[in-house]
C-alpha positions, 0 to 999 in steps of 0.5 A: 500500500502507498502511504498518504505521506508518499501519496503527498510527496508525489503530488507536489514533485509532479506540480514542481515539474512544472514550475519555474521554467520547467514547465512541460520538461521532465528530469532524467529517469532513475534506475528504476525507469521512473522519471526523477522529478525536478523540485525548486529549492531555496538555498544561500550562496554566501553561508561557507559551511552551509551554503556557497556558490563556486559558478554553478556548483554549490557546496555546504552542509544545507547542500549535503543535506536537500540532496541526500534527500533527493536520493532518499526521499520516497519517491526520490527526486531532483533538486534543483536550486534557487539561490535567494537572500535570507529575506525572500524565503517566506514569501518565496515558498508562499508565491510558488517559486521554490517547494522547499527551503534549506537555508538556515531557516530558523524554526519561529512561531510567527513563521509558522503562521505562513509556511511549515518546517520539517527538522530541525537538521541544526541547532546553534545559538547567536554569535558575534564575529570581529576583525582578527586581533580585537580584544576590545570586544567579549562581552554584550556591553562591550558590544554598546554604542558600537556598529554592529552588521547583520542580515535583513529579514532575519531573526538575528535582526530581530535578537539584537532589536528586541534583546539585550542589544536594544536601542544599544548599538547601530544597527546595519542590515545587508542582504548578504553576508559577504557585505557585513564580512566587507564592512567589518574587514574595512572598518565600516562596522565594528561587528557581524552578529548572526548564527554562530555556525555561520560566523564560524562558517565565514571566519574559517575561510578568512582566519587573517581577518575575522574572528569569531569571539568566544563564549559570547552568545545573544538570544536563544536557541536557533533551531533550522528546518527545512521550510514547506508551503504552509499545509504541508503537514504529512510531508513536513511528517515525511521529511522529519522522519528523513531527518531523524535517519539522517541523523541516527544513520551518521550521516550528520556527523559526516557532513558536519566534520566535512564543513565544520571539522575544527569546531569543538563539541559538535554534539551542541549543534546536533538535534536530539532525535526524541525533540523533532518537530511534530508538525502540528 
């Protein structure tokens, strides 16, 4: 018998077939004769460790993570990937233009007011990155009066407007964080503050100039899930039973010491399998 969530599955690999410019087309058949859908993807390219472009090949643990679905799922499909700033994720899944989004989609209840989440795949706590050789900056008081960057349409936007940080610092909000490590190299800003996980992502591929300081923490808990269209709840059932597989079969340890080998005690980031999402 074909389970309702595979039913599900189907049915939205078979619209996504035909959506975004691939109207009509159908992807190259699996082994098995059947023909591999195409599914739209939303994904970062500016994340190292998570999600980056190198031309048209993309690299990352989120990377890592909707392809091994792709080749797991029931049925199984094609990814296909929809570069997009971290901003445009809600709306992106709302219109129609991706069916899913891994893209250190922090898990929130205002979010869930208009998609769903699968997951979480990662959890991680806010962080604050500086230029290489500062000292000046360890502690959130430190942090007061100074400039400090971060991403448009995040909830590490909302963490330094509403926490702590409140009214205490000025605030620069990018689209990418490319342009918050620029400003922070050339002076413009005193700080990044976003995902630990992505500031260290970021402060790995340019140790001579950024460095992530330690033990410094705003906020709670980031946890990633996977974004759906909003009503997707025996697929977001599907995708999270994946997740838990992902987790307990090894893979996320695989992955995560290939794009984040030097960072101690990864258990920290690592979902317990009892405390995935519901999907309720």
């Amino acid at each position: 018998m074909i389970s309702v969530a595979r039913v599900l599955i189907a049915s939205l690999l078979l619209v996504s077939a035909c959506s975004a410019g691939d109207a009509g087309q159908q992807a190259p058949s699996s082994e098995s004769g059947e023909p591999s859908r195409k599914v739209n993807v939303g994904i970062a390219t500016d994340m190292p460790g998570l999600g980056v472009a190198s031309g048209y090949k993309y690299s990352g643990f989120d990377v890592d993570l909707y392809q091994w679905l792709g080749q797991h799922a029931e049925p199984s499909f094609v990814p296909v990937a929809v570069p997009m700033p971290v901003s445009d994720r809600v709306n992106a899944l709302v219109d129609g233009r991706v069916d899913l989004v891994v893209e250190a989609f922090s898990i929130t209840d205002a979010r869930r007011e208009e998609v769903d989440f699968a997951g979480p795949y990662l959890v991680t706590k806010q962080g604050v990155m500086v230029r290489t050789g500062d000292t000046s900056i360890q502690t959130l008081a430190q942090l007061e009066g100074r400039t400090v960057c971060t991403l448009a349409g995040s909830t590490s936007l909302q963490q330094v407007v509403e926490g702590a940080l409140k009214k205490k610092v000025t605030l620069i909000e990018e689209t990418g964080l490319q342009q918050c490590a620029d400003r922070l190299r050339s002076g413009l800003a005193d700080a990044v503050s976003t995902d630990q996980l992505i500031l260290h992502g970021m402060a790995q591929q340019d140790p001579a100039h950024l460095s992530v300081v330690p033990n410094l923490t705003l906020g709670s808990d980031e946890s990633y899930g996977i974004g759906l269209p909003n009503g997707s709840r025996q697929l977001c059932e599907a995708f999270t039973a994946k997740i838990k597989e992902f987790i307990v079969d090894g893979y996320w340890n695989n992955f995560f010491a290939q794009h984040f080998g030097d960072l101690p005690h990864p258990e920290q980031y690592q979902p317990s399998v009892d405390r995935l999402d519901r999907c309720e």
